[in-house]
C-alpha positions as CSV (number, residue, x, y, z in Angstrom):
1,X,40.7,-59.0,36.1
2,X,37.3,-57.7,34.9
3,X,36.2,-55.8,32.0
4,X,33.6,-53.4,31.4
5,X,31.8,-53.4,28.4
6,X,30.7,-50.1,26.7
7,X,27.1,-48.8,27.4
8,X,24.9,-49.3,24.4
9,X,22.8,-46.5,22.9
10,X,18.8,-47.1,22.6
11,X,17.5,-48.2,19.2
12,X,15.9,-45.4,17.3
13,X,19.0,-42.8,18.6
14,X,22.3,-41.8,17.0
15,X,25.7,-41.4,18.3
16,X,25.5,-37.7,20.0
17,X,28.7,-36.8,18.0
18,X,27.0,-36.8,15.1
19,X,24.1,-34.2,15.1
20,X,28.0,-32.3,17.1
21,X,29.3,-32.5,13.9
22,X,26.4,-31.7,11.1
23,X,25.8,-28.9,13.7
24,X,29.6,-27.8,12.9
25,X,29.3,-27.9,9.6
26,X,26.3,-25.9,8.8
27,X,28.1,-23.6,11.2
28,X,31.0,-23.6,8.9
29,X,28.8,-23.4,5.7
30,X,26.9,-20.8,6.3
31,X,25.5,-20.6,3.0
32,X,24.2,-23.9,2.9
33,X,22.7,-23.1,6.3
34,X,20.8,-20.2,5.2
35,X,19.9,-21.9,1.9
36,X,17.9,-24.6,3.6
37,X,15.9,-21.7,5.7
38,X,15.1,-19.8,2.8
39,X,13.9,-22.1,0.3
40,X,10.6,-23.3,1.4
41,X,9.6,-19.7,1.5
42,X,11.2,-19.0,-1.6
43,X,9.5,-22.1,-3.7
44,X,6.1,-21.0,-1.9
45,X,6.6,-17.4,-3.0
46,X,7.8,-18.6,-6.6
47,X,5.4,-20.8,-7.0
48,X,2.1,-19.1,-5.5
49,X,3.5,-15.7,-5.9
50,X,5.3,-15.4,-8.6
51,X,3.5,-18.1,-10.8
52,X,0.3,-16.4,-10.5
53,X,2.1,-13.5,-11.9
54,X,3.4,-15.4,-14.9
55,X,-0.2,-17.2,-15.3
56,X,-1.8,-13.6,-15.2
57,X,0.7,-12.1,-17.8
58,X,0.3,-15.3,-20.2
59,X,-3.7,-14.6,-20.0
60,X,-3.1,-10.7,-21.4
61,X,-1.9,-12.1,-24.2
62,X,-5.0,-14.1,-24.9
63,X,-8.0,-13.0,-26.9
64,X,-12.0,-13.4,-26.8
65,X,-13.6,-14.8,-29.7
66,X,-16.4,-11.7,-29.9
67,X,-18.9,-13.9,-31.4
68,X,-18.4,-17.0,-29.7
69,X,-17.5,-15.6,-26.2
70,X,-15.0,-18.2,-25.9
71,X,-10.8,-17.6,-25.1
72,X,-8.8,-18.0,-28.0
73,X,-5.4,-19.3,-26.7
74,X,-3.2,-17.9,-29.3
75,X,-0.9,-15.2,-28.6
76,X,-1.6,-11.6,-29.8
77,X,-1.8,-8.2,-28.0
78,X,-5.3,-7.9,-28.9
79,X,-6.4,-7.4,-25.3
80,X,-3.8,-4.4,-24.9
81,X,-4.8,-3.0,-28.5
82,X,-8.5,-3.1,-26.7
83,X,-7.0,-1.9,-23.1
84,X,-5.0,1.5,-24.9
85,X,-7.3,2.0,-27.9
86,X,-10.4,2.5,-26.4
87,X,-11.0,6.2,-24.7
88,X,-13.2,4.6,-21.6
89,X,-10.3,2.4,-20.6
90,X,-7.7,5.3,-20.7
91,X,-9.8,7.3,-18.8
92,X,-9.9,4.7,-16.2
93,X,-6.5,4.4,-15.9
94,X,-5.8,8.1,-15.6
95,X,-8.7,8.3,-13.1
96,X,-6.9,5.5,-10.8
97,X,-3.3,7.1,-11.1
98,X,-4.6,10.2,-10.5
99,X,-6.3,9.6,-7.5
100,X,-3.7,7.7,-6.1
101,X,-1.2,10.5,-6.5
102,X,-4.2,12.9,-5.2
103,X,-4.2,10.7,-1.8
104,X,-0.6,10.4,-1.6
105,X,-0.1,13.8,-2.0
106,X,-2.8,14.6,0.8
107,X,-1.9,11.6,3.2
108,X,1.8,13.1,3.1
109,X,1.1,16.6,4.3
110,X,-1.3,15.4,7.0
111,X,1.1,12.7,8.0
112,X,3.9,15.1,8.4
113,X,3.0,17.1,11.0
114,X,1.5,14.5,13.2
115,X,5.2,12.5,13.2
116,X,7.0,15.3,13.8
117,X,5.6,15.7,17.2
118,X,5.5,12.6,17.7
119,X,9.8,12.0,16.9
120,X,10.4,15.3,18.3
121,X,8.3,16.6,21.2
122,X,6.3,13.4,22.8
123,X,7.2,11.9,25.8
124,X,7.2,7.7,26.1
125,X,3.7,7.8,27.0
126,X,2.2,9.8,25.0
127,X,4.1,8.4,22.1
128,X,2.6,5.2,23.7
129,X,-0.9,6.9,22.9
130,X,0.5,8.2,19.3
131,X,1.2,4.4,18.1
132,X,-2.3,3.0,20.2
133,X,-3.9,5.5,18.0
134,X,-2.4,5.2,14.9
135,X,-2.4,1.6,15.1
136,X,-6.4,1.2,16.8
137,X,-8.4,2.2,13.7
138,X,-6.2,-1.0,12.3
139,X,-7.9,-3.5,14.6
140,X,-11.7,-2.9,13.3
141,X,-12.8,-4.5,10.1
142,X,-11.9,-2.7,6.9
143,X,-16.0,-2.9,5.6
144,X,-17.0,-1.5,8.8
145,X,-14.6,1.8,8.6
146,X,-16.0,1.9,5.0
147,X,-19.2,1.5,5.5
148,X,-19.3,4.1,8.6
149,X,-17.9,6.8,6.5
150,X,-20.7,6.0,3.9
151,X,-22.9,6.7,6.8
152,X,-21.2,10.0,8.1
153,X,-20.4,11.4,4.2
154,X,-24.1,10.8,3.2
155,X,-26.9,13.3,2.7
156,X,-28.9,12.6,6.2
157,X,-25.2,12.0,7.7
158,X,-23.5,13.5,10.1
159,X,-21.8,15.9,8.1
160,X,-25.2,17.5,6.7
161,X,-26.4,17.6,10.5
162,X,-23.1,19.6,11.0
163,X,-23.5,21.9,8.8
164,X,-27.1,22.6,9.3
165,X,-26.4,23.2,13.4
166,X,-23.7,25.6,12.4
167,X,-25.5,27.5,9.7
168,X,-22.9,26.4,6.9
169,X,-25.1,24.1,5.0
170,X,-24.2,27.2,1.8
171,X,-20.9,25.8,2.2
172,X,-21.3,22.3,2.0
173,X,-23.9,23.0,-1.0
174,X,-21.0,25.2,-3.1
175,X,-19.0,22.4,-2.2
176,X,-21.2,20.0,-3.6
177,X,-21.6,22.0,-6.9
178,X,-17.9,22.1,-7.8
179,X,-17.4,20.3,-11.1
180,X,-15.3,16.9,-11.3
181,X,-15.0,16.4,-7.3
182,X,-18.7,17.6,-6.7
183,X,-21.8,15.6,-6.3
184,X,-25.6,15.2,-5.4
185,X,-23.5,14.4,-1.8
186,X,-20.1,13.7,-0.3
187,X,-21.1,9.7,-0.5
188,X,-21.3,9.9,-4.0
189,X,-18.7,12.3,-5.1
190,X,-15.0,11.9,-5.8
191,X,-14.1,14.4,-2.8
192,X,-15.9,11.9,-0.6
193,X,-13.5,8.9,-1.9
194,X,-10.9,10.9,-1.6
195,X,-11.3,11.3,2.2
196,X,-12.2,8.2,2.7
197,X,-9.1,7.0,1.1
198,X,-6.8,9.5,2.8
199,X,-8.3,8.1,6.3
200,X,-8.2,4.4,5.5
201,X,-4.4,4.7,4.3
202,X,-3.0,7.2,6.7
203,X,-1.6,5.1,9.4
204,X,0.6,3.8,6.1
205,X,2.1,7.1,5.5
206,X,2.7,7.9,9.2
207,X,4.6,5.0,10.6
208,X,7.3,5.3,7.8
209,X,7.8,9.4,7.9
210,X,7.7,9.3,12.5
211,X,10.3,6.3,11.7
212,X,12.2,8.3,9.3
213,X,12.2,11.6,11.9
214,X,13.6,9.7,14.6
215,X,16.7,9.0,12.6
216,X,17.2,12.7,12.2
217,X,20.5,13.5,14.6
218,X,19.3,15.9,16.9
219,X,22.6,17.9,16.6
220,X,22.2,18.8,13.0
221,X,18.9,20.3,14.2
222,X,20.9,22.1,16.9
223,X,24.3,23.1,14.5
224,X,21.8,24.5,12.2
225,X,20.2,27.1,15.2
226,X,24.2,27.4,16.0
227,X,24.6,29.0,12.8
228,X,21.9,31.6,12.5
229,X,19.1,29.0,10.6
230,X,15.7,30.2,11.6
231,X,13.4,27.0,12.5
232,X,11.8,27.2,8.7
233,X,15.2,27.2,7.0
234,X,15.8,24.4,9.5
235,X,13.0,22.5,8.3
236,X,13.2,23.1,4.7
237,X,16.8,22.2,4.6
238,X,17.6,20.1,7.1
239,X,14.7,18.2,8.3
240,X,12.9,17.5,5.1
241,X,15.7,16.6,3.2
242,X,16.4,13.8,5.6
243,X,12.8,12.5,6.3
244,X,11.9,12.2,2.5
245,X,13.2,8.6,2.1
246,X,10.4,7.7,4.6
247,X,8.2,10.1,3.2
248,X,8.8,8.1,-0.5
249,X,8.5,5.1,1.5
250,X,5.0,5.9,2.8
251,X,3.7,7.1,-0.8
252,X,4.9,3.6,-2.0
253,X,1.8,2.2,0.3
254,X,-0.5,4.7,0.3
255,X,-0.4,4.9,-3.7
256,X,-0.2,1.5,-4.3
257,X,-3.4,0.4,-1.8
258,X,-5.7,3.2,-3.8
259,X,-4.2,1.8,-7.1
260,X,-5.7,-1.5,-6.7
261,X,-8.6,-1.1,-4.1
262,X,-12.1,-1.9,-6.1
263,X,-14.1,-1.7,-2.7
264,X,-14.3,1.8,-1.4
265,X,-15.5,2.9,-4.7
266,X,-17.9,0.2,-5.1
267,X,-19.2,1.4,-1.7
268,X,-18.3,5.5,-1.6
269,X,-18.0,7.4,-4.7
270,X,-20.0,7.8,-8.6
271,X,-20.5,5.2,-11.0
272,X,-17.4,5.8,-12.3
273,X,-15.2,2.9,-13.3
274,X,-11.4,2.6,-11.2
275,X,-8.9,0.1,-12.4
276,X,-9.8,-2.7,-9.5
277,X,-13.5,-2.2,-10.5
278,X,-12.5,-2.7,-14.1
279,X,-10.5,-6.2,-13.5
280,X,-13.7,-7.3,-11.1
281,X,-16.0,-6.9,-14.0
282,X,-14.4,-8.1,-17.0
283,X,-13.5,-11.2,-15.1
284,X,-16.7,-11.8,-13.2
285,X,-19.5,-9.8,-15.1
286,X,-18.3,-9.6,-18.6
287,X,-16.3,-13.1,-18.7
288,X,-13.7,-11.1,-20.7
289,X,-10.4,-12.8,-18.9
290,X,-7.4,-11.4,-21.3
291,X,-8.9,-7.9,-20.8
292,X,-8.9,-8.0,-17.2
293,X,-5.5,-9.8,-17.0
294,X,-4.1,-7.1,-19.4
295,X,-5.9,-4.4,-16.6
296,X,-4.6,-6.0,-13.9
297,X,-0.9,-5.7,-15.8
298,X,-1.1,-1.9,-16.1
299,X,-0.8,-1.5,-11.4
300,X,2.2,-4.1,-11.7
301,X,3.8,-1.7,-14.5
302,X,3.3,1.5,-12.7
303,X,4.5,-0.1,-9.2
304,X,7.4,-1.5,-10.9
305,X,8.3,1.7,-12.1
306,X,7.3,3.7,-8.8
307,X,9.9,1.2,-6.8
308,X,12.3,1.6,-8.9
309,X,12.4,5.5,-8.4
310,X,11.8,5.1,-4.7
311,X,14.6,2.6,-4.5
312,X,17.3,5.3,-5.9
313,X,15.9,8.2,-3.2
314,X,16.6,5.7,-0.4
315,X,12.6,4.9,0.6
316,X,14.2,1.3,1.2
317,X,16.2,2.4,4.1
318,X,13.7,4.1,5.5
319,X,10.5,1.0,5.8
C-alpha cells in the first residue's frame, strides 16, 4: 500500500488560497478597497497641492521690513492693508476681473453658435472635423499661438496689410483712437489682448456648451414646434435654459485661465499691470514675497466664490 505525498509549493510563493481570499475581502470591503486607490493621489494632492496653498496663505500674512528689505515673520495683515489701500493695486485687480468677465462674455457668444451646429445639424464626420479643429490649435505650443498673433495684430501685420488692400485703413485708425481699448496698434492695445485671449481660451468654452447641447432631448425641441413655439421662443426658452449649466461650466475655464495668465500681456497688450504680472514682479523683481502671496490670494478668493455659484446652477453636471 503506497502513499503519495503532497506536492510542495516553490520557495518565494504563497498558498494560491490566500491572494483567493484577500481578493474576497477587498471585494467585500469595498471601502477599504477604494481607500487604498485613492490615497497616494490624495497625500500627493494634499501635500503638493494643498500644502503649497497653505505655505502661500501663511506668507500673506508676512511683512517686509521697508528699510531692511528683509521678511519679517510675524503675523499681521500688513501685506493686504498694502494690497487694498493702495489705488494702483485696486486698479489691477479690477483690470484682471474685468477682463476676464470681458472674455468670458465674448468666448460664450462665439462658442454658442459654433456647438449648436455641431450637437444639432453635423453629421459623424464632420463633427469628426468640428473636434479635429477645435482640438488642433491645442497641439502647437502656447508661445508660438502668442507670439503669431503679436505678429498678425501688429502695425506692419497682417491686419494693417488688410486693411490697406481693402481701403479700410480709416476704420482700423478710428478703431485705434477709441479711448481705454485703443492704442498706437492692436499689439499694444487692450482690444488686441482681448482677442487674443478670446482665441487662446475658446476651445475651453466650446467643448463644455456642444457637450451640454447634446443632452438637450430632441423631443422637447420637437413638443415645443408641436405647440405653436416659433424656433426663437424655442431657443430662448427651451434650448438655452438647458445648455447654460455648460455654458457656466465653460466661463469657469475661460475666466479663470485669463485671471491668472501673466504671459499674453507680457507679450500683447500696454504696460499695464494684470494680477499674474503683479505676483511675477513682487516675487522676482521687487523681492516683496507677502505682497505677492497676498496677490496671488485675491484669484483663489474670486474662484472660490465663482465655483460656488457655478456649482448651485448645475455647471458641475455639465464638465
Amino acid at each position: 500500500m503506497s502513499t503519495t505525498a503532497p506536492l510542495a509549493l516553490p520557495l518565494g510563493r504563497s498558498a494560491p488560497g490566500a491572494g483567493r481570499r484577500l481578493s474576497t475581502w477587498l471585494w467585500r470591503h469595498g471601502q477599504v478597497l477604494t481607500l487604498v486607490l485613492l490615497l497616494p493621489p490624495l497625500l500627493w494632492l494634499g501635500v503638493i497641492y494643498l500644502g503649497s496653498l497653505l505655505a502661500l496663505l501663511a506668507q500673506s500674512f508676512f511683512s517686509l521690513d521697508e528699510f531692511t528689505g528683509q521678511i519679517v515673520y510675524e503675523w499681521s495683515l500688513s501685506s493686504y492693508a498694502q494690497l487694498l489701500g493702495q489705488r494702483a493695486n485696486l486698479d489691477i485687480i479690477l483690470r484682471t476681473v474685468a477682463m476676464a468677465a470681458a472674455v468670458t462674455v465674448a468666448a460664450a457668444l462665439i462658442a454658442f453658435p459654433i456647438a449648436y451646429y455641431a450637437a444639432r445639424f453635423a453629421g459623424p464626420r464632420a463633427k469628426a472635423l468640428f473636434y479635429l479643429g477645435i482640438m488642433l490649435p491645442l497641439w502647437s505650443s502656447y508661445l508660438v499661438r502668442v507670439y503669431a498673433w503679436k505678429l498678425i495684430l501688429a502695425k506692419e501685420g497682417i491686419v494693417s496689410w488688410a486693411a490697406a488692400a481693402t481701403h479700410t485703413t480709416w476704420l482700423l485708425d478710428a478703431i485705434l483712437a477709441l479711448p481705454v481699448i485703443g492704442g498706437p496698434s492692436l499689439s499694444i492695445s487692450y482690444l488686441g489682448m482681448f482677442l487674443v485671449f478670446t482665441y487662446i481660451w475658446l476651445p475651453y468654452m466650446i467643448l463644455p456648451v456642444q457637450a451640454a447641447l447634446e443632452r438637450v432631448p430632441p423631443s422637447l425641441i420637437e413638443a415645443s414646434a408641436d405647440l405653436g413655439a416659433r424656433p426663437r421662443t424655442t431657443l430662448w426658452q427651451v434650448v438655452i435654459p438647458l445648455a447654460f449649466p455648460g455654458i457656466v461650466a465653460g466661463s469657469i475655464f475661460t475666466f479663470s485661465l485669463t485671471l491668472g495668465d501673466y504671459i499674453i500681456p507680457y507679450i500683447v497688450g500696454t504696460s499695464a499691470l494684470f494680477i499674474g504680472q503683479a505676483v511675477y514682479i513682487q516675487q522676482g523683481t521687487a523681492g516683496n514675497i507677502p505682497l505677492a502671496a497676498a496677490f496671488s490670494i485675491v484669484p483663489v478668493v474670486i474662484m472660490a466664490i465663482y465655483l460656488t455659484i457655478a456649482k448651485r446652477l448645475g455647471a458641475f453636471n455639465a464638465l
